[in-house]
N, C-alpha and C positions, 0 to 999 in steps of 0.2 A: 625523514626520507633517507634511507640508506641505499647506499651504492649497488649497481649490480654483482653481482657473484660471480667469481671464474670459473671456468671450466664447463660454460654450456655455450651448445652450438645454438647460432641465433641468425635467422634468415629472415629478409626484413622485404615485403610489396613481392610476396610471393604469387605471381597470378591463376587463379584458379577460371576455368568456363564452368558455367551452367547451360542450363539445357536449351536456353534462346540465344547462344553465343556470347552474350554479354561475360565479359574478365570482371569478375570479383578479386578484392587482392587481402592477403593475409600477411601477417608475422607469425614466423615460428621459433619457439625456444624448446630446444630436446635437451636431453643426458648426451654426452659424450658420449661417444664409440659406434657399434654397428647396432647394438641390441634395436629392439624393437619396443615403443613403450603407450600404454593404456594412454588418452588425448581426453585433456580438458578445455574447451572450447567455446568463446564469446564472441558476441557481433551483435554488432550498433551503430547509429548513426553520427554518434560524436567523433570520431576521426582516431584510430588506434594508433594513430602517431601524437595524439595530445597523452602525453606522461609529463611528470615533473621535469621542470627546466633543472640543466646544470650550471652554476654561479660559480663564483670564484670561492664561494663561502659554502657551499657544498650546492644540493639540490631544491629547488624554491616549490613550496607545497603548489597544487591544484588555485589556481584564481579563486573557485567555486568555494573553496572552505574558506575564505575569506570573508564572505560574504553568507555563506551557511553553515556555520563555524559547529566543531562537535566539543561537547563538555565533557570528553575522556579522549584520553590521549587516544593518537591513531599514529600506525607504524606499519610501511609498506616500501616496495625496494622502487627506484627508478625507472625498470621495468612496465611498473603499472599502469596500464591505460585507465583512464574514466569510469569508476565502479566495475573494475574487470578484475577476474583473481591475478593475484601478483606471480610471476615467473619464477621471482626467488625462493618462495616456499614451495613450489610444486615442482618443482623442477628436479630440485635435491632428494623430495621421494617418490623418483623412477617416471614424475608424467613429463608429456610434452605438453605442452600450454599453446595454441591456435588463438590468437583477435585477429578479430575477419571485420574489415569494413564491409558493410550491407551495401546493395545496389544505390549508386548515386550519392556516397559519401566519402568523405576520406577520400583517398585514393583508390575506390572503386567506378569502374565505369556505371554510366548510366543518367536517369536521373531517380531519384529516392524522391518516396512517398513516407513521412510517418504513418506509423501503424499500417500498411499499406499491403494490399492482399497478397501480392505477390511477394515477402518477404519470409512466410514459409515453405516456398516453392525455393527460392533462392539457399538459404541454410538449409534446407534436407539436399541439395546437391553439395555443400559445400560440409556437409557429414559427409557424406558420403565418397565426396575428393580425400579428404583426411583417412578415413578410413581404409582407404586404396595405397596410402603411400607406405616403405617396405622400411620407416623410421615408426610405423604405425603398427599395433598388435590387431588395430580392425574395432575396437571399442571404445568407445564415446561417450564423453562426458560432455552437459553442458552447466555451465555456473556463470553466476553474475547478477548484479545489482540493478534493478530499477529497468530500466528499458532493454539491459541486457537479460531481463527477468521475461521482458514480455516477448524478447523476440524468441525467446524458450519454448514461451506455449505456441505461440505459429508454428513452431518447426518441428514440436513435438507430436502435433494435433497430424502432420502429416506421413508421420510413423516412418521415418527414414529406418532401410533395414538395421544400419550399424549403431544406431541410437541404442545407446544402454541405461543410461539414467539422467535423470535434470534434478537440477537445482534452483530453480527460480526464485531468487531472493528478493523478495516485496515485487511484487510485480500488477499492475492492477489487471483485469478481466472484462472489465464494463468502461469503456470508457467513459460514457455518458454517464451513470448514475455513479462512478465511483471518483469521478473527477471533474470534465467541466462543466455537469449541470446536476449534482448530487439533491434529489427530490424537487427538480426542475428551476434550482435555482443557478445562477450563472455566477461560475469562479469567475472572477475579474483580475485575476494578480499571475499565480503562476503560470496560468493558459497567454498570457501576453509577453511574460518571459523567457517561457521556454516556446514560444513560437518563433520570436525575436532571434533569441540564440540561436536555438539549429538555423537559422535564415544566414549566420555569418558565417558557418561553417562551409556551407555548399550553397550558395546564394541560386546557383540553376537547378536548385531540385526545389519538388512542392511542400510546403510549408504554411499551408492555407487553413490551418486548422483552426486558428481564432477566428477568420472572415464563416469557417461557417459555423462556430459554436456562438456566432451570433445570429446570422442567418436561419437557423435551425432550433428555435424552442423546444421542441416535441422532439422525442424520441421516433428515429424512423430509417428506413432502408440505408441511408447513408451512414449513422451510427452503427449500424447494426455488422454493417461489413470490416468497420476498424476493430471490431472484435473476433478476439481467437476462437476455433471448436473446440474448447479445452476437453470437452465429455467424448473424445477420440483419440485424448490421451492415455496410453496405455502403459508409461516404461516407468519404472520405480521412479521415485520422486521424493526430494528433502525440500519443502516449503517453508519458507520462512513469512512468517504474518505476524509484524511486530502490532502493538499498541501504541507506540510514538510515529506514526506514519498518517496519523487521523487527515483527513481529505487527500490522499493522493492512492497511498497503497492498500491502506489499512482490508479493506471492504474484500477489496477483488482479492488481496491473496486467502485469506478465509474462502471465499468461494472458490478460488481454486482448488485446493485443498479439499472442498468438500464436494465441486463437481467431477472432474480427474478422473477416471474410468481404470486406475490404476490399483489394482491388487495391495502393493505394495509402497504406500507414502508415510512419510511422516512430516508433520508438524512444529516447527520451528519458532516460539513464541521472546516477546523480551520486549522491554520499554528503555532500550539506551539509543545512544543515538546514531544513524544509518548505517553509516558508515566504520565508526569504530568498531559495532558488533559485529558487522562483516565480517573485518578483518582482524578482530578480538580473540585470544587464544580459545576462549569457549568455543566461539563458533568454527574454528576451522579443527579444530579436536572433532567437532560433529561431521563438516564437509569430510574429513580425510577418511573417519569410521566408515560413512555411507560409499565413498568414491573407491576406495580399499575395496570393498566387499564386491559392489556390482561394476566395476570398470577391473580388478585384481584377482578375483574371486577369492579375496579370503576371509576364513572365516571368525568373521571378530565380532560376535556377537548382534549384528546389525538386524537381523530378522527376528531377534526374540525383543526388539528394545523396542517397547510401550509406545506407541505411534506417536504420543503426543510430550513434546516438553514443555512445559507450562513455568511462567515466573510470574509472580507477585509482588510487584510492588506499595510501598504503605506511601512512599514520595518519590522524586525524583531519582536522585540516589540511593535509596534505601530498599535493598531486595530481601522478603521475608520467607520468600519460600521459592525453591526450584524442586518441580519435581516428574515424576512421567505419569501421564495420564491414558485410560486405554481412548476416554473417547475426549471430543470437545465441540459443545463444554465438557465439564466433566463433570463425571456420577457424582451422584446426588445433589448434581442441582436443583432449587426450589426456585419455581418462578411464581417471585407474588405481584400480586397488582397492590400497587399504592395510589390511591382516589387522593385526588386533591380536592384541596377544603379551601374552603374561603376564609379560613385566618393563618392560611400562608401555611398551616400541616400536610399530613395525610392521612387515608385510613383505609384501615383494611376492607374500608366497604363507604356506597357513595353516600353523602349528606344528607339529613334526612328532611331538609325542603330544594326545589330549587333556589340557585343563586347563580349570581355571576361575578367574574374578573375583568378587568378592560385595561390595555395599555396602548399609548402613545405610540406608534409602529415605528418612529423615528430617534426619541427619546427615552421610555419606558421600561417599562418589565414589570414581569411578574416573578417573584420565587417566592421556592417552598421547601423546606427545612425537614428532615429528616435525624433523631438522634437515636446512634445504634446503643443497645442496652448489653449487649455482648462484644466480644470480638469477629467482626464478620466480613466475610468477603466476598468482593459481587465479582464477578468471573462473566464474562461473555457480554454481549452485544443488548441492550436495553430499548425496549419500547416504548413510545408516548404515545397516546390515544386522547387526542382533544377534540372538543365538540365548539365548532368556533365560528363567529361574526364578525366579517368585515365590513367597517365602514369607510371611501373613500380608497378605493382600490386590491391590487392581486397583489397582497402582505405577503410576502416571506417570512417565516415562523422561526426562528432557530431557537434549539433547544439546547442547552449547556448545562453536565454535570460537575458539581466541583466537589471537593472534600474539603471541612473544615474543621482546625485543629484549634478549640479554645477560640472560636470566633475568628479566626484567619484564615483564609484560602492558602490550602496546600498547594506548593509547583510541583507540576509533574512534565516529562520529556513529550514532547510534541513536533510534528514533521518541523523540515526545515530547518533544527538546531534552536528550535523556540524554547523558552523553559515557560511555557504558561501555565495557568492554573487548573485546566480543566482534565477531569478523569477521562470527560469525552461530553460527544457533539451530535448534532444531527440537524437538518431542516427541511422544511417542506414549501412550496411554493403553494399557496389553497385553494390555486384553481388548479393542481394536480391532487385532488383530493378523490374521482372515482376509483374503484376497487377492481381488480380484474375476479373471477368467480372462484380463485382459492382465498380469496381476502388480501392482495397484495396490490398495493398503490399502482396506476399505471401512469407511463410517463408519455404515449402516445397519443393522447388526449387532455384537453383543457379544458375547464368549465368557469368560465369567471363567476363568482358568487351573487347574486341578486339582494337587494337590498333587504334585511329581515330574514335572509335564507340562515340555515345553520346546517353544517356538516359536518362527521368525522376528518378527524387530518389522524394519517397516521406517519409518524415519525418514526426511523429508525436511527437510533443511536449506536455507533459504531465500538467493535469491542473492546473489553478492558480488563485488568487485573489487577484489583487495588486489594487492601485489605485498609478497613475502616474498622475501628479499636474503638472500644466501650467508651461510652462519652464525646464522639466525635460525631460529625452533621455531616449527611449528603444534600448539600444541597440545590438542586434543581430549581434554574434560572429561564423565563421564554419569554422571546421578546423578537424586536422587527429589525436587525441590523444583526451583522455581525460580531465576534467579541474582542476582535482583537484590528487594533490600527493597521494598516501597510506599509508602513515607513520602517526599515530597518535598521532603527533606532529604538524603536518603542514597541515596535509591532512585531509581527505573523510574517515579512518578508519572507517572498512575494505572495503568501495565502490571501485572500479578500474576498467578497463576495457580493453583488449586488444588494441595494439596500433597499427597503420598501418603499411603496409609495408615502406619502406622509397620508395619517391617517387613523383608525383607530378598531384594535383586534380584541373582540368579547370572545374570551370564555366562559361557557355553560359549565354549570357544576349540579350536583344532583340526581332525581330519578328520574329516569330519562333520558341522561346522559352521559356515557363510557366515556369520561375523563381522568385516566389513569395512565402511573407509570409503571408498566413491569421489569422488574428488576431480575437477575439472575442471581440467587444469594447461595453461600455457602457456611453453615455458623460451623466456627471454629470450638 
């Protein structure tokens, strides 16, 4: 934590109205003097007066990394609000930097809604106050992490005129499917923790979101409105969609990214961890190029640069490849189906009698083993297709990739500041098993499975960038529980996820039934 910086002027519970009279209030940090300078700008509901405390011993990090701790160093000035860009680096090249408490937090009036419709309404006035002021050139930047990611696309989807470009850094797009009920299973960890906490922040605003991601199974009108119009975003855009963010952000920023209505975005990828890459000289070497170009107009090559930045990891710490890609995935992908086999293989093609698998929905598993013969790398988001019988209840399925080197599971970075072993994830709940008519699961409907019934389950597995080296094993594990404990000692803190009923989940294998994994491969 280093100290603030001299020589910028810094205006602190600035009040700004919007358009129902309600005071929103801001911090400003400018350049000295009269100029006028390009505004990069955040808002959220954690209170833009939580920054690092001052001690007698210098400045005491965020509570939060204490308990969600990152395995590479992180460096940001006292300035810093809560995943908001730091004052001390933007400041110095020519921006003014705005955190704005959102309706009903911090010290804004009101009362605050998470995810809450009214909070793109609210930041497109509060662009557009900044925008007005004559410390202002009138262009707008937004940036920031995690919920300051999502109140981007609200406020983006509603085209404020002086909006120039966003940055949405991990930001999710689905609430539902991308976090507390991903394939209609129910997170149980950090949907209770971070309902808890914003609850102490502003105890009079609403905060009701676990009462109804209980209340609420099925996908439906009230989910539906805690989501952004992100496909009425139009203003250039740097998205960041790491692969260490699996159940929170991972999903929705990829789909941002690819729904976005924008001309001009680029692609942000990496497997370190949240926070440090943030605020990691890579990343803000990318933030400055992009914010330069369409908040400064100069030109530093940002429109001819390859939409997509791609990194590769072989392990946690170990990056084999940074490179730019025009699309993503990226050319020449080959997507093969791997048929699982009944002695724990796969093949390029399904069994040649039927058979079946069966595991303990409480205890068990199934896995199946893959050895690559080259150097190869799977790039992007991976499918299960399973033909499956339950007995004794609505099993939740989870599906887990790992990479093994010499018979040991590879760690790789994972949300949270986990180092767990998995390349990646996915589960299904199987009475969310019908299809809507492009062939994609729906979550607005339930079917509990009848005794003797069998169905496709289709699984998606969330993206990835690994490179798996000649002699090494993917190997794909499914089973009824989640993989990882909740205790933040041993575990996924706070990730969890409801657990099946006890009971017992057949997989078909054979002809006649699409039991396969598709992979996204790249051979080196």
């Amino acid at each position: 934590m280093t100290p603030p910086p001299e020589g910028v002027h810094v205006e602190y519970d600035v009040p700004v109205p919007v358009r129902d009279g309600a005071i929103l209030r801001v911090d400003v940090y400018r350049p000295p003097g009269s100029s006028a300078s390009p505004v990069i700008m955040s808002a959220h509901p954690y209170g833009k007066q939580y920054r690092p405390k001052q001690t007698r011993r210098g400045y005491r990090p965020f509570p939060n990394l204490r308990i969600l701790p990152q395995s590479q160093p992180i460096s940001f000035s006292a300035w810093t609000g809560w995943e908001a860009p730091d004052p001390a680096y933007w400041v110095p090249r020519g921006y003014a930097v705005v955190n704005a408490d959102l309706r009903g937090w911090g010290t804004s009036e009101g009362t605050g809604t998470l995810l809450g419709a009214d909070e793109g309404e609210d930041y497109h006035d509060l662009i557009e106050w900044v925008a007005a002021q004559p410390w202002s050139t009138g262009r707008v930047g937004l940036n920031g992490v995690s919920y300051l990611a999502l109140s981007q696309w609200a406020a983006a989807a509603t085209r404020p005129p002086h909006l120039a470009a966003i940055c949405p850094w991990e930001g999710f797009t689905d609430f539902y499917r991308d976090v507390a009920r991903p394939g209609g299973v129910r997170e149980n960890g950090m949907m209770i923790v971070w309902t808890k906490g914003t609850a102490r922040t502003r105890p009079d605003s609403s905060v009701d979101l676990r009462r109804q991601q209980i209340a609420r199974p099925l996908h439906d009108d009230w989910w539906a409105e805690r989501d952004r119009e992100i496909e009425k975003i139009d203003v250039p855009a740097l998205v960041c969609a790491s692969f260490s963010d699996h159940g929170l952000h991972t999903r929705g920023s990829f789909e941002g990214f690819r729904r976005i209505a924008s001309r001009q975005k680029w692609l942000y990828t990496h497997r370190a961890p949240k926070w440090s890459a943030f605020y990691g000289d890579d990343a803000l070497a990318e933030q400055t190029r992009f914010f330069d170009h369409f908040l400064k107009g100069e030109e530093n090559g940002q429109d001819a640069l390859p939409p997509v930045r791609l990194e590769v990891r072989e392990d946690a710490d170990t990056v084999t490849s940074v490179r730019r890609e025009r699309h993503w995935p990226p050319d020449g992908t080959t997507w093969q189906r791997w048929h699982l086999q009944r002695d724990g293989g796969f093949s390029d093609r399904p069994g040649p009698s039927p058979a079946t698998s069966s595991f303990r929905t409480r205890r068990g598993s199934l896995v199946h083993r893959h050895r690559f013969q080259t150097d190869t790398e799977i790039i992007g988001p991976m499918r299960l297709r399973l033909a499956v019988e339950v007995e004794g209840g609505d099993v939740n399925v989870f599906a887990g990739v790992r990479k093994l080197h010499g018979g040991r599971p590879v760690a790789f970075e994972s949300a949270y500041g986990f180092r767990g072993s998995l390349v990646t994830s996915g589960m299904r709940k199987a009475s969310h098993h019908i299809l809507d008519a492009d062939g994609r699961p729906r979550d607005d409907v339930a079917e509990p499975l009848q005794p003797g019934q069998i169905v496709q389950l289709e699984i998606e597995l969330l993206p990835s960038a690994t490179l798996f080296k000649a002699g090494e094993d993917l190997e794909l594990e499914i089973q009824g529980r989640w993989f990882h404990a909740r205790n933040p000692f041993t575990g996924q803190f706070p990730a969890y996820y409801e657990k099946s009923p006890r009971g017992t989940c057949t997989v078909h294998l054979g002809p006649g039934h699409d039991t396969y994994l598709e992979v996204p491969a790249q051979a080196q």
